[in-house]
N, C-alpha and C positions, 0 to 999 in steps of 0.2 A: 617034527620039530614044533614045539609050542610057538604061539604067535601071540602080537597082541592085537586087538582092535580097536582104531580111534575112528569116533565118527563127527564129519564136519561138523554136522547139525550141534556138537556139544561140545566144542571148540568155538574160538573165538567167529563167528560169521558176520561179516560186516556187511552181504547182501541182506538174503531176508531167510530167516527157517521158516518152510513152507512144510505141512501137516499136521499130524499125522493124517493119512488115508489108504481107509482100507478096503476101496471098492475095486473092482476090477476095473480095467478100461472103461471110461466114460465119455462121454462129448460133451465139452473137452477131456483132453486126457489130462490124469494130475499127475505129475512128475514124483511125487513121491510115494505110488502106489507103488511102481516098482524098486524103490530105496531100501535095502534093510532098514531096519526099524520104524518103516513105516515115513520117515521124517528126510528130508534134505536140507544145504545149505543153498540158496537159489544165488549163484553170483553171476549177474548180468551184466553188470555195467565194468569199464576198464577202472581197475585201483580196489574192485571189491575184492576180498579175500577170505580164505579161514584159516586160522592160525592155531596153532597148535604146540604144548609142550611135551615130545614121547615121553614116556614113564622110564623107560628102558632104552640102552644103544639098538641101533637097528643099521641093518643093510640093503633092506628094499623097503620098496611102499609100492602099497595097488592102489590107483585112482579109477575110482567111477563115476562116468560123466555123462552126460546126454547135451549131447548141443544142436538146434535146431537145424534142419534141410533148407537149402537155397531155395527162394520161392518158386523158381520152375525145377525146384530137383536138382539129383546131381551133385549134391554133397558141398558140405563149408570147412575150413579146416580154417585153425585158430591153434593158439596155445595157451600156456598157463605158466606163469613163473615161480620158481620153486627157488626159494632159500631154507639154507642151512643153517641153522648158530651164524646168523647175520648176512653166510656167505651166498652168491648168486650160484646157482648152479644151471646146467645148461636147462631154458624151455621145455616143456613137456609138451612135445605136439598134441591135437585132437583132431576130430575130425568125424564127421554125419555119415560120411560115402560110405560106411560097412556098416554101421549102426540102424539107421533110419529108418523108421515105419510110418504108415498111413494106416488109416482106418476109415471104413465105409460105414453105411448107417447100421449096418449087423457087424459092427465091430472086426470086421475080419479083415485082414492084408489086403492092400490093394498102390496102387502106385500113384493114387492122386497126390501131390504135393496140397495142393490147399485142404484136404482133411487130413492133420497133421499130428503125432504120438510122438511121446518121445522113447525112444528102447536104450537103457544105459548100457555103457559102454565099460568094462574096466582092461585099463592097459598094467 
């Protein structure tokens, strides 16, 4: 089934579009290394958003997100509010506990909480 693709980054973003980058993991790590298209919408603060017009009717949407690890670890869970054509529809939970990565000074997996990566997530 054909699909169509909207990216926040080119939608209305009222945080900040953060990129492009196209390095591998760095210290720090940049959030938009792993983004298709190189680029993201960074919405951190509560009331930022990205808005968007479909081109097309649809019946799903996949969101991909990274949200940072509790500072001792152990995973943060948060949501996101989703309207319709005005209307509220139910929160999009999220959540670090099965996403979340570290990085050590060779870049490789490790489970420190304070050297911290972000690995997106799509629900």
């Amino acid at each position: 089934m054909p699909f169509v693709t909207i990216e926040a980054e080119d939608a209305t973003c009222t945080g900040s579009v953060v990129g492009p980058s196209y390095g591998s993991y760095t210290d720090p790590p940049q959030v938009p290394t792993e983004a298709s298209g190189r680029r993201a919408c960074f919405v951190k603060e509560a009331g930022e958003y990205s808005e968007f017009t479909a081109p097309v009717s649809f019946n799903a949407i996949a969101v991909r997100y990274s949200i940072p690890d509790a500072p001792q670890g152990g995973g943060l869970t948060t949501s996101i509010a989703l309207t319709v054509d005005g209307v509220a529809r139910p929160d999009v939970p999220l959540t670090s506990e099965y996403s979340w990565v570290t990085l050590r000074e060779s870049n490789s997996h490790s489970s420190d909480p304070s050297r911290p990566a972000h690995r997106p997530t799509r629900i």
